[in-house]
GUBA-331905 format. One record per residue: x, y, z of N, C-alpha, C, O in turn; residue number from 0; residue in one letter. Coordinates in steps of 0.02 Angstrom, whole numbers. Layout:
nu/nv/nw/cau/cav/caw/cu/cv/cw/ou/ov/ow/nr/rest
X/Y/Z/X/Y/Z/X/Y/Z/X/Y/Z/NUM/A
...
! end
This chain:
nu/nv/nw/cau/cav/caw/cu/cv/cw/ou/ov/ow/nr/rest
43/-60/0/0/0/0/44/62/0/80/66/50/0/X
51/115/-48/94/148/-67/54/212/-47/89/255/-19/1/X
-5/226/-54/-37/291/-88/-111/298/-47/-154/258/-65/2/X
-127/337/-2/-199/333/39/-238/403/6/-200/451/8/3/X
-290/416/-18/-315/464/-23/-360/503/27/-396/457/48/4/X
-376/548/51/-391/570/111/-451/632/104/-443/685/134/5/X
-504/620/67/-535/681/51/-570/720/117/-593/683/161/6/X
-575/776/125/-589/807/169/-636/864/155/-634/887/97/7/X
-686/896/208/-737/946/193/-725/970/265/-775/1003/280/8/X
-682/970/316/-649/1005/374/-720/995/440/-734/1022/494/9/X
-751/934/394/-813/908/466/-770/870/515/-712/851/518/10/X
-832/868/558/-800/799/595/-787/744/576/-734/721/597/11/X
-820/713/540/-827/645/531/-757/639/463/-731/589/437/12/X
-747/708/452/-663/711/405/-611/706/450/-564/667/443/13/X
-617/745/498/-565/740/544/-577/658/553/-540/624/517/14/X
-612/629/586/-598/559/627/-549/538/561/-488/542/569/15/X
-581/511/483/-555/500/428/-469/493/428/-432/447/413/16/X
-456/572/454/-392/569/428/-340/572/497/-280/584/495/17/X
-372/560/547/-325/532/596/-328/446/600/-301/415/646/18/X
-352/423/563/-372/353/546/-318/355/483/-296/298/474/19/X
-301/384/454/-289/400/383/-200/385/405/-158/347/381/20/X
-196/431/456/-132/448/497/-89/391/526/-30/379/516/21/X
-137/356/564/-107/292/575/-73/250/532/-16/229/527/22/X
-148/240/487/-125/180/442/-70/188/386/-46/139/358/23/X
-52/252/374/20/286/324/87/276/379/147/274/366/24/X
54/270/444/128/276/472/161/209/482/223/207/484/25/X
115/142/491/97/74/484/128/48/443/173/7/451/26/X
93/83/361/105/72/303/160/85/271/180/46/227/27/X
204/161/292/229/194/280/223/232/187/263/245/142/28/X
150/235/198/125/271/120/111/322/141/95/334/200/29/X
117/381/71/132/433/37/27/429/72/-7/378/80/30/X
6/506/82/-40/537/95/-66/563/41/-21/572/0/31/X
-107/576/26/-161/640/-21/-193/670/7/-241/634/21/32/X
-202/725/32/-256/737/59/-316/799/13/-301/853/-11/33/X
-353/780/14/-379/823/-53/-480/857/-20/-531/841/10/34/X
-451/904/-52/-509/951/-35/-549/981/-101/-517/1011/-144/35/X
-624/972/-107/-663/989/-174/-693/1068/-148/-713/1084/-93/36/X
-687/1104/-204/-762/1168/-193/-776/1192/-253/-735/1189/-298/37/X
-835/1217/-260/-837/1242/-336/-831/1285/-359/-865/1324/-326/38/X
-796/1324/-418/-786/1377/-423/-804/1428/-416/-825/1446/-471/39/X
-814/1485/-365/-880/1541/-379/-885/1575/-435/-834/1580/-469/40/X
-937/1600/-457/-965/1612/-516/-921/1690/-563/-928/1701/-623/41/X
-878/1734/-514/-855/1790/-541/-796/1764/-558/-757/1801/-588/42/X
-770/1679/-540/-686/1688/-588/-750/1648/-671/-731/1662/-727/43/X
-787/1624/-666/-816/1599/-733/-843/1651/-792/-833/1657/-853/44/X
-888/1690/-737/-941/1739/-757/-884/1828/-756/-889/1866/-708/45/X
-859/1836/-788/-810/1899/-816/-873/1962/-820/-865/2015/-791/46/X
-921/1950/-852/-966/1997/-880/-999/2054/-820/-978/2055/-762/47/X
-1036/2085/-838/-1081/2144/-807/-1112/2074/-768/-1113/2014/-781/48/X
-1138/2124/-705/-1185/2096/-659/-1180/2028/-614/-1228/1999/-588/49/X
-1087/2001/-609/-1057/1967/-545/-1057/1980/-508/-1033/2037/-514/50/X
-1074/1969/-436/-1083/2010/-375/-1018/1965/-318/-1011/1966/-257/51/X
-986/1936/-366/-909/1895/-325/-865/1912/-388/-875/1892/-445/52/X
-806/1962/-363/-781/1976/-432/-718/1936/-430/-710/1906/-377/53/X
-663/1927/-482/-594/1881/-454/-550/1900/-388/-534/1856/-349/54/X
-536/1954/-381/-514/1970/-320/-524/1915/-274/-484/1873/-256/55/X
-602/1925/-253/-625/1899/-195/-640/1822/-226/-666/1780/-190/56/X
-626/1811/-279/-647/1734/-289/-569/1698/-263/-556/1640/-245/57/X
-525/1755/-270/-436/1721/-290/-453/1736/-190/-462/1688/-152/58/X
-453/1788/-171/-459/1779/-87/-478/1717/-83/-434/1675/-75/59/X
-534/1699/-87/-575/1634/-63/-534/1572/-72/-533/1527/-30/60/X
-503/1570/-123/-466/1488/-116/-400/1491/-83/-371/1444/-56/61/X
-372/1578/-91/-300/1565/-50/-344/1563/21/-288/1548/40/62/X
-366/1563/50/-400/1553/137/-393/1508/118/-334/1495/129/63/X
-432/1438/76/-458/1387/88/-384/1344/84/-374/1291/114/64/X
-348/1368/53/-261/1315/36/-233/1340/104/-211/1295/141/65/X
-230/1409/127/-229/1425/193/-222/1354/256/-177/1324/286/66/X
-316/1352/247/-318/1321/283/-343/1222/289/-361/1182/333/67/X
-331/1223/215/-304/1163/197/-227/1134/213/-213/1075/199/68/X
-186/1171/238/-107/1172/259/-130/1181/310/-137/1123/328/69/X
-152/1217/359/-158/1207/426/-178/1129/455/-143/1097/494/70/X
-256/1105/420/-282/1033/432/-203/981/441/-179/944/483/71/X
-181/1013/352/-129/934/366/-75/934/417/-53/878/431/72/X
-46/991/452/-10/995/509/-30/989/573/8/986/621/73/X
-121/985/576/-131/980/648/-158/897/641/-163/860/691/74/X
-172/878/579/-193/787/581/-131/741/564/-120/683/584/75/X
-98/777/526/-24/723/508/37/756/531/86/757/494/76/X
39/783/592/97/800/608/160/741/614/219/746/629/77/X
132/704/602/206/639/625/230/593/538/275/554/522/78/X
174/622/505/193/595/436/229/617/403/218/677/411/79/X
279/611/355/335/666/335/296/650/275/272/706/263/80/X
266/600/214/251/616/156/181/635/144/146/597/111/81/X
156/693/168/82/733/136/78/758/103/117/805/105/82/X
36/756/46/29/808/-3/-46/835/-4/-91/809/29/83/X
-52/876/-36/-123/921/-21/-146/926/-81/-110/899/-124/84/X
-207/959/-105/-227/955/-170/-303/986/-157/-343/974/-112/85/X
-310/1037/-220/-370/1066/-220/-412/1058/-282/-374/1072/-329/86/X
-456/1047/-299/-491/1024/-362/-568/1063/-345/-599/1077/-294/87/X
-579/1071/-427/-649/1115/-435/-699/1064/-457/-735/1073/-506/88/X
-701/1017/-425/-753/983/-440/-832/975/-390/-847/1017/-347/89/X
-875/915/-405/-905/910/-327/-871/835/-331/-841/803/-374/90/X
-893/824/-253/-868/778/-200/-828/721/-228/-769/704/-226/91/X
-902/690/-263/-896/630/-305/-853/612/-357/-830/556/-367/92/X
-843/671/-396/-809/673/-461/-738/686/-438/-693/657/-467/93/X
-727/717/-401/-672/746/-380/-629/682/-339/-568/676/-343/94/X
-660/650/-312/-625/592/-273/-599/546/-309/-544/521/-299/95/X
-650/525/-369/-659/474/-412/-616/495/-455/-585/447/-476/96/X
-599/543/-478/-540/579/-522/-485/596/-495/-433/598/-527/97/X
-487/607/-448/-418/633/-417/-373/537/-396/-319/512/-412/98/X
-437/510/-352/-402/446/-355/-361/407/-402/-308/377/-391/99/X
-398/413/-465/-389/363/-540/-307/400/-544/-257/365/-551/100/X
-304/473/-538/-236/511/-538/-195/473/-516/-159/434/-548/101/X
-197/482/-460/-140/476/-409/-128/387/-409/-71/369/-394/102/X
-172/338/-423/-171/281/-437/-180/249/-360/-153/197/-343/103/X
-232/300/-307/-222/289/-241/-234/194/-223/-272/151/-245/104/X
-194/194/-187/-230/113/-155/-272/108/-83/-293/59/-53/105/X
-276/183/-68/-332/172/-25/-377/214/-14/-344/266/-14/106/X
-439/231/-2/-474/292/-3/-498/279/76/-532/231/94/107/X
-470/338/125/-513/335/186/-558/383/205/-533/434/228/108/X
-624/380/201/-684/448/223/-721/455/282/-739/405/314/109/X
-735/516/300/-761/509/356/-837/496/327/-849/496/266/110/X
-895/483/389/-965/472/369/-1012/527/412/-998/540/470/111/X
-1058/553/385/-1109/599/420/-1138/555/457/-1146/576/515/112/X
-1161/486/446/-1213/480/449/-1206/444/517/-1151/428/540/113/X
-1272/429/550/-1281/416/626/-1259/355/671/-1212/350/710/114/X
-1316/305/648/-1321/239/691/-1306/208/618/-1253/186/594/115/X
-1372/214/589/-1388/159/563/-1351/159/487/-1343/209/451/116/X
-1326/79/469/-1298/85/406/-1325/116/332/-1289/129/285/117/X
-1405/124/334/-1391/115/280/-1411/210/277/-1447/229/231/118/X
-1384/261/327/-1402/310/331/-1283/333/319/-1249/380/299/119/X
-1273/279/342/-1193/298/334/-1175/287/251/-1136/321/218/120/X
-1219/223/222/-1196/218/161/-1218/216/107/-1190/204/53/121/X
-1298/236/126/-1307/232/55/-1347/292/40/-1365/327/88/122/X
-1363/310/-20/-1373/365/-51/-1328/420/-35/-1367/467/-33/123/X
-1285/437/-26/-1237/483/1/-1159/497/-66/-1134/451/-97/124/X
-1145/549/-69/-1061/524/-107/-1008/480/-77/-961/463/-112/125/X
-1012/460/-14/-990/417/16/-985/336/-20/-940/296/-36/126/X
-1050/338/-21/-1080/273/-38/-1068/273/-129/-1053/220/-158/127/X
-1078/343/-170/-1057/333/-234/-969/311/-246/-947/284/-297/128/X
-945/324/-209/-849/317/-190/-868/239/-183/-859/212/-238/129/X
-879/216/-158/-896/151/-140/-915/104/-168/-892/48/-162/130/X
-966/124/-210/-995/86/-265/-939/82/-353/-922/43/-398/131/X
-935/121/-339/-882/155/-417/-818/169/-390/-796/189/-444/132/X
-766/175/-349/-703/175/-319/-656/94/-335/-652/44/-300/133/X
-624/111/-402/-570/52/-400/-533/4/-354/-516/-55/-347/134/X
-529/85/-317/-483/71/-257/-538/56/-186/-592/83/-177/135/X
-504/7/-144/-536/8/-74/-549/77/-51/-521/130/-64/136/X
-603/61/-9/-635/120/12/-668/103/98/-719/73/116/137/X
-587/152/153/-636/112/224/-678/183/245/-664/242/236/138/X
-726/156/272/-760/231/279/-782/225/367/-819/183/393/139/X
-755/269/392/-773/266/463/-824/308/506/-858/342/467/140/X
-840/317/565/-884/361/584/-859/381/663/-885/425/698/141/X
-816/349/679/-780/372/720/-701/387/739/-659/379/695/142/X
-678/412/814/-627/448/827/-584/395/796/-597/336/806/143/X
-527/414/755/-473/358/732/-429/360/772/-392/311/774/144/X
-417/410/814/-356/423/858/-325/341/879/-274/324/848/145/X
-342/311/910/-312/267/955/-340/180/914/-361/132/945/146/X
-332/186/834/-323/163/785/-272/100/796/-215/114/780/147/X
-282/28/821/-242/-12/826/-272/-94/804/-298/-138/837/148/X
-260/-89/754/-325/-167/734/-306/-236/753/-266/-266/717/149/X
-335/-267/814/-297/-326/813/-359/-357/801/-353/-408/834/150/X
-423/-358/771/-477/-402/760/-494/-386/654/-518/-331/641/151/X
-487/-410/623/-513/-386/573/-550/-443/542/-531/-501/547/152/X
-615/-419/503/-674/-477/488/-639/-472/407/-605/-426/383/153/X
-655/-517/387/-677/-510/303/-734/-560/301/-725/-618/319/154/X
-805/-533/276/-857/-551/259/-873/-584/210/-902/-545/173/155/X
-870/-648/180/-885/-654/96/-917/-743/83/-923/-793/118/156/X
-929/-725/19/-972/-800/10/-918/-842/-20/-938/-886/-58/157/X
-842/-836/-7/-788/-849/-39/-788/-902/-107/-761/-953/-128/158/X
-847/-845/-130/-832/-892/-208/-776/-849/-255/-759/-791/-242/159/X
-752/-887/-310/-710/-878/-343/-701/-788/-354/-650/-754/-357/160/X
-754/-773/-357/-724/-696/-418/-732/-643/-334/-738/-582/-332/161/X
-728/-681/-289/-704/-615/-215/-609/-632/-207/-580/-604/-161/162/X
-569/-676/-253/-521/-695/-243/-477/-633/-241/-433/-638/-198/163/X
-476/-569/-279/-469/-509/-299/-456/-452/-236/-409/-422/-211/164/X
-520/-458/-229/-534/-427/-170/-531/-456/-115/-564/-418/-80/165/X
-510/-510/-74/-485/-524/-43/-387/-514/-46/-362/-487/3/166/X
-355/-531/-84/-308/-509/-92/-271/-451/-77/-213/-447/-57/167/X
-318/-399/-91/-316/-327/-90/-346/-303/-4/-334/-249/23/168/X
-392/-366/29/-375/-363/83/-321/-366/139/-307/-333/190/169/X
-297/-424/105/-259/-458/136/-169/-393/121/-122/-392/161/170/X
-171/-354/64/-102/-294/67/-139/-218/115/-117/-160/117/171/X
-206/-251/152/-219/-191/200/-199/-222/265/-165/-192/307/172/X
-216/-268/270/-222/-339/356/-146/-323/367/-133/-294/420/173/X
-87/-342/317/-19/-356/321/12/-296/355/63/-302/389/174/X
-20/-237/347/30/-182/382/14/-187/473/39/-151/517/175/X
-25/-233/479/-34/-244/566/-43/-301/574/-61/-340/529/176/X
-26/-323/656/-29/-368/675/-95/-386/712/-108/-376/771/177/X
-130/-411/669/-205/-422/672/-235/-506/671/-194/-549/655/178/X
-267/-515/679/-307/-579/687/-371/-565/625/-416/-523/626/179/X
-355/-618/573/-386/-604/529/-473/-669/540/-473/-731/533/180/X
-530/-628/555/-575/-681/561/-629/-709/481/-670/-670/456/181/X
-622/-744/467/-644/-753/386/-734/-798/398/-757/-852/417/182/X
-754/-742/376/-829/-760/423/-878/-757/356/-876/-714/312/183/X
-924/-814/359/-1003/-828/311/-1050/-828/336/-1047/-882/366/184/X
-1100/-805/348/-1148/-787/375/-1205/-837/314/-1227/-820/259/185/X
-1213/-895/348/-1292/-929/350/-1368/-912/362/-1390/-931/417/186/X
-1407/-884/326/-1477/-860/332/-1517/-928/334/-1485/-979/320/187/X
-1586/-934/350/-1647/-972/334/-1657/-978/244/-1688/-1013/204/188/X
-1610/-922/243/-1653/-928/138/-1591/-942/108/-1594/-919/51/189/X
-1533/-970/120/-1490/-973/93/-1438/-1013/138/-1379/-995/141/190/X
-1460/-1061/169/-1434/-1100/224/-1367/-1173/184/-1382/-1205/133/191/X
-1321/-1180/211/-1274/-1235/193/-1247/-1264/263/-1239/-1238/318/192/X
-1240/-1310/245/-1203/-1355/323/-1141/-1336/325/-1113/-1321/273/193/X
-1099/-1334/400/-1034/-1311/398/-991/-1329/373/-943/-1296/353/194/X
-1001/-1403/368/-920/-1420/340/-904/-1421/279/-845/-1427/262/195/X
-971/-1416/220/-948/-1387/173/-924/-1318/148/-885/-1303/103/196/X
-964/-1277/197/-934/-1201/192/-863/-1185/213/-829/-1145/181/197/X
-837/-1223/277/-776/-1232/317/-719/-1267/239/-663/-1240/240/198/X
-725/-1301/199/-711/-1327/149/-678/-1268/99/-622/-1248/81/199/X
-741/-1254/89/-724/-1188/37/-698/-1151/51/-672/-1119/6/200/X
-687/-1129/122/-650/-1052/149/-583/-1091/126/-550/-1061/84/201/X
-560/-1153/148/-505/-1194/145/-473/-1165/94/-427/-1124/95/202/X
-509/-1199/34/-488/-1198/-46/-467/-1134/-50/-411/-1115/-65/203/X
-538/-1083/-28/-500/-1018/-56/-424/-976/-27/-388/-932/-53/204/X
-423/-1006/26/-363/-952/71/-287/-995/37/-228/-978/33/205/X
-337/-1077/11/-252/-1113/14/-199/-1081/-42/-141/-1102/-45/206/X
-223/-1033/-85/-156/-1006/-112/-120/-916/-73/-76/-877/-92/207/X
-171/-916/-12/-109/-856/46/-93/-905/76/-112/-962/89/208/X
-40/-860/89/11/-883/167/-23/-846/243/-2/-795/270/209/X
-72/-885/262/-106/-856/306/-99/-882/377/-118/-939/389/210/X
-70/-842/428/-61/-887/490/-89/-879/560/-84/-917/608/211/X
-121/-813/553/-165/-785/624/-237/-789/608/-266/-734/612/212/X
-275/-843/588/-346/-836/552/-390/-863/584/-370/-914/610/213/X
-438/-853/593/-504/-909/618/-541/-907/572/-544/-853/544/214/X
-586/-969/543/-644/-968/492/-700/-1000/550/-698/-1044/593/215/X
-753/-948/523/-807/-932/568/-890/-957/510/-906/-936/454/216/X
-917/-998/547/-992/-989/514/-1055/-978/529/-1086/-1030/542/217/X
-1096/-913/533/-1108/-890/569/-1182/-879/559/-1192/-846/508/218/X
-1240/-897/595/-1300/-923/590/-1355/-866/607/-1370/-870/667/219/X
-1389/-818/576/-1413/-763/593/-1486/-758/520/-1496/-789/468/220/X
-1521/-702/556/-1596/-706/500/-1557/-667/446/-1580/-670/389/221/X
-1517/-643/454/-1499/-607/374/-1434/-603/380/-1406/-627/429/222/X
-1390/-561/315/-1313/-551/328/-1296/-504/357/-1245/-501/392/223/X
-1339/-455/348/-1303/-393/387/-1318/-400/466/-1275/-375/501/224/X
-1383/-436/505/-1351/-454/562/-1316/-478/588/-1299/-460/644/225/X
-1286/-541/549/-1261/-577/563/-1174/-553/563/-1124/-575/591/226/X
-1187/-489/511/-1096/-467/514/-1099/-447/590/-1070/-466/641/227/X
-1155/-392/573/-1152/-346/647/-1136/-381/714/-1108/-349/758/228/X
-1151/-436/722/-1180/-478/807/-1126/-502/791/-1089/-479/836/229/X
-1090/-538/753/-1033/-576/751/-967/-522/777/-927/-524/823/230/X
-981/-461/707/-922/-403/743/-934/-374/809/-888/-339/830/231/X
-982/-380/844/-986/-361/918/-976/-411/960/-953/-399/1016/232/X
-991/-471/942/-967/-507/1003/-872/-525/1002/-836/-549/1045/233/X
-860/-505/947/-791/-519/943/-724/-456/945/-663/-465/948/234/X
-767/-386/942/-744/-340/972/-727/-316/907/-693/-268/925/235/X
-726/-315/846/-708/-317/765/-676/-234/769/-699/-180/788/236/X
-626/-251/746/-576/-154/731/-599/-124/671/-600/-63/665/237/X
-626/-177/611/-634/-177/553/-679/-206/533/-681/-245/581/238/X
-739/-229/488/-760/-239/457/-756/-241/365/-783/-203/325/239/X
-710/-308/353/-722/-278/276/-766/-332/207/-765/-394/207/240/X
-791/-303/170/-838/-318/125/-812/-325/61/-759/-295/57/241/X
-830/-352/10/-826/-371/-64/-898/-337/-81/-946/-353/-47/242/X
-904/-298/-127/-981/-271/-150/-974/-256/-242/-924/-234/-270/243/X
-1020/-270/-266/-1047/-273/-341/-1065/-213/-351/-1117/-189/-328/244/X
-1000/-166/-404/-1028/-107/-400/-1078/-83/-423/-1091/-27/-402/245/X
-1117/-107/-463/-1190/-99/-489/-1226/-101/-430/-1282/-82/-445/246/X
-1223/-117/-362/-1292/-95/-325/-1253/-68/-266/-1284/-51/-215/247/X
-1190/-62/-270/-1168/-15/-204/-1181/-73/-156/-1167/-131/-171/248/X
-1209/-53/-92/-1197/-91/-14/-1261/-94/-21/-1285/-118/30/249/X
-1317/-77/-75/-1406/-77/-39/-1427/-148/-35/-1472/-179/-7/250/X
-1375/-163/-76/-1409/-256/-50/-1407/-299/-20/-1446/-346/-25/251/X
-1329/-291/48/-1321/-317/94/-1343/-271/162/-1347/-303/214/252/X
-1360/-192/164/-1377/-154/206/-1443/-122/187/-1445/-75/147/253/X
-1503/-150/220/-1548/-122/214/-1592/-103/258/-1577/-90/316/254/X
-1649/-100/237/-1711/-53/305/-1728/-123/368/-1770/-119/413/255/X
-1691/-174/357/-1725/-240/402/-1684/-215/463/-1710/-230/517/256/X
-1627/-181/467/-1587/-185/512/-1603/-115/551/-1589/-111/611/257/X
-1625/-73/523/-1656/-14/545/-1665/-7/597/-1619/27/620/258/X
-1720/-27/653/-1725/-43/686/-1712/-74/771/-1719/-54/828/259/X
-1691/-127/741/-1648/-178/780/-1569/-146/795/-1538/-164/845/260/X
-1543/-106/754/-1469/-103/776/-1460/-29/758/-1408/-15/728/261/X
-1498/14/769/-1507/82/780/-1455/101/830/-1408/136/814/262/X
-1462/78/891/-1403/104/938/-1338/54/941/-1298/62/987/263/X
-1329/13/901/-1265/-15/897/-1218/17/859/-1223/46/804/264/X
-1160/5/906/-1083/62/859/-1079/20/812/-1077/-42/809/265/X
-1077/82/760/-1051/48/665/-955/34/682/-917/77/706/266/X
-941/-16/667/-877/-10/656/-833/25/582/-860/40/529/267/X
-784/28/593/-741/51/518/-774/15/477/-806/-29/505/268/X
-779/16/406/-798/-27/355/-742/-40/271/-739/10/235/269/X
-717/-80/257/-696/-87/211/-695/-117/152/-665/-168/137/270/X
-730/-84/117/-739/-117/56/-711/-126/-18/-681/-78/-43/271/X
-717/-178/-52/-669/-192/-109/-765/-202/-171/-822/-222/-160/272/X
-725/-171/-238/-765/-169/-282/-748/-238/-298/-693/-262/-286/273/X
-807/-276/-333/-771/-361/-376/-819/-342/-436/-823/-377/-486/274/X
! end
């Protein structure tokens, strides 16, 4: 992992992002991005009669904002020596998704607005468009990263053939710590298999890593997304990470069933790989 991208809008949930961001570069020892979107105001576009933001004050406005885009990266990455900064006129989405493909990032870390519940952290949001359409992994968190130390990490998957990818690409995030990797399938009523053939398949799939801190887990719940959730809480999970089909984003493993029921349960980090 060479390259983390770090987009920021100077919220909270950016800050947590990129002290999470902080760790894992120092871990990793990769090169930072940290990148900030706004859109152009209308008097550097609009030259003509009747701008009421003329360039002056449009050229003021972004030197503040690089201002204090150099301030952020000295008070969140003070211990990182390779940051770089970056300002782009795009919105959120485009700008991440482009700036990433740039830089050839291998990791995208974001903060999340959103509350309790998942599918208010991930879906419909630019968060969740990064996610769905992001080459690159994408962990998206919702809380303080400060004290950022993963010794539990899940990978979630039906370990059939075409998550081989994305697991891989897990497995060059797992390697920069000394973590306990738990490799977990979640069994529903509508999609039920006996263990030891599932225990089988995790087999096959891991047998071409060199994997040596692992547990394979099979895990018996009314749907998958409880079943990640209750599994990552009883096991204390640092991480959570996912394989998702970018044609539907996360709406098909996170939906309104869980609403409810796990409203006040802490979301953990989430990491996901496009297949």
């Amino acid at each position: 992992m060479k390259k983390i991208l770090v987009p920021t809008d100077f919220s909270k949930p950016s800050e947590y992002a990129s002290k999470l961001a902080s760790t894992i570069a120092k871990s990793s020892d990769s090169e930072v991005h940290l990148l900030h979107m706004i859109e152009i105001p209308t008097g550097i576009i609009d030259m003509g009669g009747g701008s009421n933001f003329s360039i002056p004050e449009s050229m003021l406005y972004i030197r503040k904002v690089r201002d204090k885009l150099i301030n952020y990266k000295q008070k969140f990455f003070p211990e990182n020596n390779n940051v770089k900064h970056s300002i782009r006129f795009q919105n959120p989405y485009e700008g991440i998704r482009d700036y990433g493909k740039k830089i050839n990032a291998d990791l995208i870390v974001m903060g999340s607005k959103g509350h309790t519940d998942l599918e208010e952290i991930l879906i419909g949001s630019n968060t969740e468009k990064v996610v769905r359409n992001s080459e690159a992994p994408v962990l998206v968190t919702k809380k303080d990263g400060d004290n950022f130390n993963p010794k539990n990490l899940i990978f979630a998957s039906s370990f059939k053939p075409d998550k081989n990818k994305a697991f891989t690409r897990f497995l060059d995030f797992a390697n920069n710590f000394d973590s306990k990797i738990h490799l977990l399938k979640i069994n529903t009523p509508q999609k039920f298999e006996n263990t030891q053939k599932t225990k089988d398949r995790i087999e096959n799939f891991i047998s071409k890593h060199n994997l040596n801190n692992y547990s394979i887990n099979v895990y018996n719940d009314s749907s998958v997304e409880r079943g990640i959730l209750n599994y990552s809480n009883e096991i204390n999970a640092d991480v959570i990470a996912l394989a998702t089909h970018g044609r539907s984003g996360l709406s098909h493993i996170f939906n309104g069933s869980i609403t409810k029921h796990l409203s006040k349960k802490a979301i953990k980090p989430m990491l996901t790989f496009k297949v």
